[in-house]
N, C-alpha and C positions, 0 to 999 in steps of 0.2 A: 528574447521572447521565446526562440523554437529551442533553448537548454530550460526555459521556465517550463515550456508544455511538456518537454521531456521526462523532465522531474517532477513533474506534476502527476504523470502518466505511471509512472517507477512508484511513487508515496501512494497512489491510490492503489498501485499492484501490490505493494506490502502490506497494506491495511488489509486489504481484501483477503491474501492469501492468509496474514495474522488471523483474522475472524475465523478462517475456515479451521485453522491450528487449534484456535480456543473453543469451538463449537464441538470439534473434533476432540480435544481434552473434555467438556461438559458433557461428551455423548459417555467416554470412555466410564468420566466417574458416575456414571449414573447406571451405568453401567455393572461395573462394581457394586455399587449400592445394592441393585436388584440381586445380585449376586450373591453377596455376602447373607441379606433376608432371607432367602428362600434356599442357602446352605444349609442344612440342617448338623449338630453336632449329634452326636450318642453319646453316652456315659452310662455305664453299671455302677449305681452306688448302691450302697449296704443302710438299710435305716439305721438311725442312731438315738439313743433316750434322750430326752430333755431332761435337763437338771433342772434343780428347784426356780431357777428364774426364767423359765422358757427356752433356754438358747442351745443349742443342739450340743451334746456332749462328745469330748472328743473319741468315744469309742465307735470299733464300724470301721471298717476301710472299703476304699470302693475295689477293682479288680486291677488296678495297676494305669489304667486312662489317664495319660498325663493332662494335669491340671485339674481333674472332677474333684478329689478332696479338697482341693485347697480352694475352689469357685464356687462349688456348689452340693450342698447339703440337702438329703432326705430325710426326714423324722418321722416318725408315727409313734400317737400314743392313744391308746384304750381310756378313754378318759369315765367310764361308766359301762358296765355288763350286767348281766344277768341270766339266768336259769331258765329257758324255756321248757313248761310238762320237769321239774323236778321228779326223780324216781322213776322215770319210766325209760323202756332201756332202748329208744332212741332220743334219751331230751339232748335238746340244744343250747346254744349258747349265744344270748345274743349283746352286740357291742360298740360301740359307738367311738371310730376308731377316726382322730383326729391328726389329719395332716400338716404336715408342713415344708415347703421348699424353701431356702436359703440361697439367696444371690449373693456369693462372696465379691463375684467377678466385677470390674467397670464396665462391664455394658449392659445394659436391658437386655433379656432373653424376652423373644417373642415367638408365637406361632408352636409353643409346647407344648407338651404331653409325657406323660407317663403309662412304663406296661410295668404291671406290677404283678407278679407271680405270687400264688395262692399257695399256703401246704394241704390243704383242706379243698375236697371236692365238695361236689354238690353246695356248694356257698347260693346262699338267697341275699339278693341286695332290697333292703327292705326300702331306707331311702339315702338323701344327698343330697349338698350343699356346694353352692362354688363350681358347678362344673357337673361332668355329665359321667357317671360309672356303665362301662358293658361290661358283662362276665362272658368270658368264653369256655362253656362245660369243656369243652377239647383240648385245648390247652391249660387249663387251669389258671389263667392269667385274666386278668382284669385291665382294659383299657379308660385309661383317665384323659379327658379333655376340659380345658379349662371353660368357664362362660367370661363372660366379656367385663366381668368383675376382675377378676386377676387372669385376662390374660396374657397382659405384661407385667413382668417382676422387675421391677425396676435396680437398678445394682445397688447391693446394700443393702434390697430390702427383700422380705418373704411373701410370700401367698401361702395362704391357708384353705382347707376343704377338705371335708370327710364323709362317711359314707355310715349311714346302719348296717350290720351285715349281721346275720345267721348263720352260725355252723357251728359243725361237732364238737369244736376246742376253739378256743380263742388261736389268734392266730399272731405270728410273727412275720413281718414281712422281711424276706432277708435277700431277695433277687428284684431290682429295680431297675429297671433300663430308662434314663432320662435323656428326651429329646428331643433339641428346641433351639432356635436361631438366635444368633447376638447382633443388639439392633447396634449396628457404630456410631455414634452420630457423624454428619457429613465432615465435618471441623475435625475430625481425628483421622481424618484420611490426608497422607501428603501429598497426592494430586490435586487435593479442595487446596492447599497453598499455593501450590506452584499455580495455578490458576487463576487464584486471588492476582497475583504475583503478575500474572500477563493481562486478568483483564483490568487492571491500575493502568499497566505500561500502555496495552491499548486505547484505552477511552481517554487515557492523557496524549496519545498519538494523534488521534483523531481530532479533539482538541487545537494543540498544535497547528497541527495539519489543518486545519477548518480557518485559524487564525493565520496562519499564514499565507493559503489562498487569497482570503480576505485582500490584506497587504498588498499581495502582489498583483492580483486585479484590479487594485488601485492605483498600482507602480503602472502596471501596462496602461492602464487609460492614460493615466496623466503624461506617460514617455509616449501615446498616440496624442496626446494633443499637442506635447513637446512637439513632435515631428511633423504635425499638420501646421505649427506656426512658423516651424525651422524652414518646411517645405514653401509656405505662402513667402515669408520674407525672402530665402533665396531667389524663388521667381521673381517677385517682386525686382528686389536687387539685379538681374541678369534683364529684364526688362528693361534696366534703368542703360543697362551696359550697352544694350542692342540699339537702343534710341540714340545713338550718341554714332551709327552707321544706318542710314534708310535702309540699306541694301542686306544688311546681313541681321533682319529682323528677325526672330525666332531661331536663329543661328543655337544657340546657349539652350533651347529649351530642346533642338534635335540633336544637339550632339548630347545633350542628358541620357535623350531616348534609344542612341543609336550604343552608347556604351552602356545600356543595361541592359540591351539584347545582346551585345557581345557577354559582358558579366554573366549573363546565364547559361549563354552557351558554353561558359568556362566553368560553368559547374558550382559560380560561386555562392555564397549564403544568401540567404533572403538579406539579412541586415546588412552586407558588402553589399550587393545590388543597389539597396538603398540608396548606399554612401557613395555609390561612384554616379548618382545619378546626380546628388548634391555637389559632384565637383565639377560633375562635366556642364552643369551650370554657372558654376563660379571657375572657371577653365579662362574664361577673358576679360575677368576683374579687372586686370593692370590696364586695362584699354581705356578705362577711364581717368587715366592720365596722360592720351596720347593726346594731341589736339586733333579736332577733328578736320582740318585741314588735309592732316596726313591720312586719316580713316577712308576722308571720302575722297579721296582724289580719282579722278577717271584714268589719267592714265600711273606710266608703270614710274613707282618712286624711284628716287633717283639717291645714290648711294650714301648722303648723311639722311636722307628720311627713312629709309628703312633700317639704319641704325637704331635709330628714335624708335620705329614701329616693334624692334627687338624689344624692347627696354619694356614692353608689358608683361613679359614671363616675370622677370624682375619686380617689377609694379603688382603684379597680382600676389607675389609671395608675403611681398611687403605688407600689403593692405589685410593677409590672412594672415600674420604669424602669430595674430590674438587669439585666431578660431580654433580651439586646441577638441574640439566635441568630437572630430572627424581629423585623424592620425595623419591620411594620408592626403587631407583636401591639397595642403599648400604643394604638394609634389606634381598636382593636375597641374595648375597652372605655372610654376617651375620649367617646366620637364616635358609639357606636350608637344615643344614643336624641335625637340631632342631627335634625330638618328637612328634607324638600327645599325647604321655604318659607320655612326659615329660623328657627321659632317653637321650634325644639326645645331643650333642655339640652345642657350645661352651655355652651358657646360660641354657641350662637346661629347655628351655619352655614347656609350656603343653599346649595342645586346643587351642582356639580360642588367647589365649596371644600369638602365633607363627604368625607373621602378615599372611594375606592371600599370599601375592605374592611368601613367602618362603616357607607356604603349596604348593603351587604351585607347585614351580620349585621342592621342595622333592619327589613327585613323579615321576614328569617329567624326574627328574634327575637318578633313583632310575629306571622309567623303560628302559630307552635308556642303565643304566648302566648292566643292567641284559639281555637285548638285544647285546650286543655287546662283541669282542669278548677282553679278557682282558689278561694282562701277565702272570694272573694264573690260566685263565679257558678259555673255550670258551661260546660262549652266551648262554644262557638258551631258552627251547623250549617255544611252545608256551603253552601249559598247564600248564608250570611249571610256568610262570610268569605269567599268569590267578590267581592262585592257592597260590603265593606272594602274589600278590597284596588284593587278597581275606581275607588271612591268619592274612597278618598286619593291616586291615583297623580298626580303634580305638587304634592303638598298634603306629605302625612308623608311619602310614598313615594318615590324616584328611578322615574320611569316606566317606563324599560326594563324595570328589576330588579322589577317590581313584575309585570309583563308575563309575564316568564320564567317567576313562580312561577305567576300564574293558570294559563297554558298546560300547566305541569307538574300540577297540581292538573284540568284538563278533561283531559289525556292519560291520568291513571292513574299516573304516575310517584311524585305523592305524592298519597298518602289522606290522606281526613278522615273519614269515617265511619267507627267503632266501630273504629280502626286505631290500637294505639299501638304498635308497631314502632319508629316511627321520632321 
C-alpha cells in the first residue's frame, strides 16, 4: 500500500509537471502565431501589364527581394482616360487606373498595404474603391490601405481596387513598396504536432492513470477487508489457543502487541509491523496439541512433560505450513523459544541464524510471560524483570531487541505495574 501511495504520488507529479510542459508548449506556439501576424514583410515590386486574359504578364522584376517575384505580383492598368479643358495649356488628364495584387505564396497575407510612388506632382485623387488612397504632396507617394473587402488575399487568389486620379500625363507606376503579414495557419507550424503529439500522450495518461487509481482503491479496500478478516479470525483462533490455559489468557494477543512496538522501534514497514503482529498471535498454535494437563499443571513439569511441552514449536509449524500469505509466520512459532547462545529449543540456533521475527517474539514472549500471573507463580515485579531482561541480553536474549524493550518499559511506553492492558 505505502509503494501504491508512492506511485501514486510520482504519476500525479508527472501528469502535473506534463501539463505545465504542454501549457508551456501552447503558450510558446501562440506565441509564435502573434508573432509571425504582426511580422510585417516588405517587398519593392515593379507593376506589370495584364495580358489579354487578366493575369499579370511576366514582364517587371521587383528589386532583387527574395521570393517577391515569384509570391507576389503588382499590376496596374488604365482601363479608361480622358482630356480635362482640352487646349488649354494647363489641361489634365484624367484616369481610371485599376489595380491588382496577386498572392503566388501558400499563405494568406493579411494586415497590408501599399506605398506606391507617383511621377507626377500635384495628382488630385478624385475617387476609390476597395480601400482607402492618401496622397502625400511631399513625398509624391500615395498610401493604400485595404477596407475590410480584401483585406485578406487569400493564397492563390488577388484583390482588386483602384482609384480616379488627375494629373498632367497619365502615369506609370514603376516604384511599389508592398507590405503585409503571412497568416500560417496553426496546422503548418511543427510545434502545433509535437503538441498534438503530447496532448494524445497526455489525456491518454491521465486516462490510464484515472483507471488505474480506480483499480487499486479497490485492491486496497478489499486487501483492508482481507486483513480485517485475517486479523478477526487470527484473534479469534489465538483466543481459542489461550482458553485451552486459565492463566495465560490474553498472553497471544500481548505478545502481538509487545513485538509490534519492538517492529517499530526497528524501523520496520507498516506492512512487517503488521505481519509480525499476525505471528506473534499465532506464536503458540502448537499448544493446542499439548494436553492440557501438561498446560495447566501448578507445579514445575517433570522431565518427559516438558518434552511433550517442547513439541508445540513443532506443532505450531505443523498446523501453519498451509498459511503461505505471511513468509515468515511459521518461523514465529518454530524458532521463538530458540537462544541467542544457542541452548534454546527445538534447533538449537545461536545469533543472527535465529530469524529476526523469532528474536522478536522471544522476548516479547518471555516478557508478557514473566509479567503475568502463572499456575506456579505470580508475575514478577518490575525491577525484577528490568534486571531479566538485563541479565540475559547476549545469553537467551538477541541484545538489541532485548535493549529496545528495557528502554520502552523505563520510558513508560510499556507498563508493568498493576497494568494489564496490554
Amino acid at each position: 500500500m505505502r509503494k501504491w501511495r508512492k506511485s501514486r504520488k510520482i504519476g500525479v507529479l508527472i501528469i502535473v509537471i506534463s501539463l505545465v510542459i504542454l501549457l508551456a508548449g501552447l503558450t510558446a506556439l501562440h506565441l509564435k502565431v502573434v508573432h509571425d501576424l504582426n511580422t510585417p514583410f516588405q517587398y519593392h515590386l515593379q507593376a506589370r501589364e495584364l495580358t489579354d486574359d487578366g493575369t499579370p504578364s511576366t514582364q517587371g522584376t521587383n528589386d532583387g527581394s527574395v521570393g517577391a517575384e515569384e509570391d507576389y505580383v503588382y499590376s496596374v492598368e488604365i482601363s479608361k482616360h480622358w482630356v480635362n479643358d482640352p487646349g488649354v495649356p494647363l489641361q489634365t488628364y484624367g484616369a481610371q487606373y485599376d489595380n491588382t495584387i496577386t498572392n503566388l505564396s501558400t499563405y494568406d497575407i493579411v494586415n497590408w498595404s501599399l506605398l506606391i510612388t507617383v511621377p507626377e506632382r500635384n495628382i488630385t485623387i478624385d475617387s476609390y474603391w476597395n480601400g482607402e488612397w492618401e496622397y502625400d504632396k511631399k513625398s509624391d507617394s500615395i498610401f493604400f490601405t485595404p477596407d475590410n473587402r480584401i483585406e485578406r488575399i487569400l493564397a492563390g487568389d488577388s484583390a482588386t481596387f483602384g482609384a480616379v486620379m488627375i494629373s498632367r500625363e497619365l502615369m506609370d507606376f514603376t516604384d511599389v513598396v508592398f507590405v503585409g503579414c503571412r497568416y500560417k495557419p496553426i496546422t503548418k507550424y511543427f510545434l502545433f504536432w509535437v503538441i498534438m503529439v503530447l496532448l494524445v500522450a497526455w489525456v491518454t495518461s491521465v486516462i490510464a492513470f484515472a483507471i488505474y487509481s480506480v483499480r487499486e482503491d479497490n485492491y486496497i479496500r478489499n486487501e483492508e477487508k482481507m486483513d480485517n478478516v485475517i486479523s478477526q479470525t487470527m484473534s479469534t483462533f489465538a483466543n481459542f489457543i489461550d482458553t485451552k490455559d486459565k492463566y495465560t489468557k490474553g498472553h497471544s494477543a500481548r505478545v502481538s502487541y509487545y513485538s509490534q512496538k519492538i517492529a517499530e522501534k526497528l524501523g520496520m514497514s507498516k506492512e512487517e509491523i503488521r505481519d509480525i503482529g499476525y505471528i506473534g498471535l499465532m506464536h503458540d498454535c502448537g499448544k493446542l496439541a499439548i494436553p492440557e494437563a501438561i498446560l495447566n499443571k501448578p507445579g514445575k513439569l517433570s522431565g518427559e512433560e516438558f518434552e511433550v511441552m517442547k513439541t508445540h514449536t513443532i506443532n505450531g509449524d505443523t498446523i501453519l505450513k498451509d498459511f503461505t500469505a505471511i513468509d515468515t509466520i511459521r518461523d514465529g512459532a518454530l524458532y521463538h523459544h530458540e537462544r541467542y547462545d544457542g541452548t534454546g529449543y527445538m534447533k538449537g540456533l545461536a545469533g543472527n541464524d535465529i530469524p529476526l521475527v523469532a528474536r522478536i517474539i522471544g522476548v516479547a514472549d518471555a516478557m508478557d510471560a514473566m509479567n503475568s500471573d502463572r499456575c506456579y507463580r505470580n508475575h514478577l515485579s518490575r525491577d525484577v524483570i528490568l534486571s531479566e531482561l538485563e541479565k540475559n541480553k547476549g545469553t537467551q536474549f538477541d541484545p538489541a531487541i532485548a535493549q529496545i524493550m528495557i528502554d520502552m518499559i523505563n520510558s513508560g511506553e510499556v507498563f508493568i505495574e498493576n497494568d494489564r492492558r496490554h
